[in-house]
C-alpha positions as CSV (number, residue, x, y, z in Angstrom):
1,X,65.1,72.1,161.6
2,X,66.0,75.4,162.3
3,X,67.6,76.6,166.3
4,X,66.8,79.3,168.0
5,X,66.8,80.4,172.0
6,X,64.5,80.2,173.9
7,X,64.5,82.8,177.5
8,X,67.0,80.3,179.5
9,X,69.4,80.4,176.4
10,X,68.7,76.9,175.5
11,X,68.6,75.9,171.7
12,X,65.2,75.2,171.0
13,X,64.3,73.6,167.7
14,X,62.1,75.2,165.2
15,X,60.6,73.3,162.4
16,X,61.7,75.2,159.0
17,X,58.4,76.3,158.4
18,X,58.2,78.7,161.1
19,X,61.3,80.7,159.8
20,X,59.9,80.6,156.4
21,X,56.6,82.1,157.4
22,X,58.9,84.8,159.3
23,X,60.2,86.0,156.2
24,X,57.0,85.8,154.6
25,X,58.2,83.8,152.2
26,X,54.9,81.8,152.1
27,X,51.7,82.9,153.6
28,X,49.0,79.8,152.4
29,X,48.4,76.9,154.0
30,X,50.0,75.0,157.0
31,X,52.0,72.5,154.7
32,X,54.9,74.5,153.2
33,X,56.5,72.4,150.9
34,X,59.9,73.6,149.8
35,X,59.1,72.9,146.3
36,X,57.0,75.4,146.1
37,X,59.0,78.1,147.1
38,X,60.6,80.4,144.6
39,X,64.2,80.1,144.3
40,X,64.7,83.7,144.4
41,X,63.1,83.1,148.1
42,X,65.2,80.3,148.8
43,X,68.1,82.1,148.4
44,X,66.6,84.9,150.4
45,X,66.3,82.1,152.9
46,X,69.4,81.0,152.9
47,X,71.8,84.2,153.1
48,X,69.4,84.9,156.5
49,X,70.1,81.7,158.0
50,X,73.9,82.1,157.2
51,X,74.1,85.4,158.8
52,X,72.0,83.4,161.8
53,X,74.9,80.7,161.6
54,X,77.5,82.7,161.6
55,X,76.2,85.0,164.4
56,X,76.1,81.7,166.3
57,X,79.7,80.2,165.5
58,X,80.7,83.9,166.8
59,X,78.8,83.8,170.0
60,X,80.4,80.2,170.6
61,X,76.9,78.1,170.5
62,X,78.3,75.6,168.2
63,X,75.5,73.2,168.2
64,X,72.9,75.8,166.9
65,X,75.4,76.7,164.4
66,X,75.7,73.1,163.0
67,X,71.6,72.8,162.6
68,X,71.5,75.9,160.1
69,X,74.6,75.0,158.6
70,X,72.6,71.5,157.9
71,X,69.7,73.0,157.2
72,X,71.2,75.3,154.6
73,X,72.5,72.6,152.8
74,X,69.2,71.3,152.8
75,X,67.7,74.3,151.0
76,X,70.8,74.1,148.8
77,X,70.3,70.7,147.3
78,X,66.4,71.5,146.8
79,X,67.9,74.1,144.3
80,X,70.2,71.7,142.2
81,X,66.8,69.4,142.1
């Protein structure tokens, strides 16, 4: 899952997918399975969501910061697989 704010500044939780059809990373289907990502995309992925993290640890909204940290160790492991 994937944090963002909504307008009241309260995380809101985004399911993965969303961020990846942001990028346009994926544009087929409604089930995005992370196995059928690139890895070249992955990465792509992954260095926006750390910049998103560490915009977050910055601003002091810890919790959202933990979420993408989790989730980019998520994406990290599917690239060992």
């Amino acid at each position: 899952m994937i944090s963002h704010l909504n307008k009241k500044n309260k995380p809101k939780i985004v399911d993965i997918t969303e961020k990846i059809k942001e990028n346009n990373l994926e544009k087929s289907g409604d089930n995005i399975k992370i196995e059928n990502i690139s890895d070249k995309k992955i990465n792509k992925l992954i260095k926006d969501l750390e910049k998103e993290m560490k915009n977050s640890a910055k601003i002091l909204e810890f919790e959202k910061a933990a979420l993408l940290r989790d989730q980019i160790t998520e994406l990290r492991k599917s690239l060992l697989k």
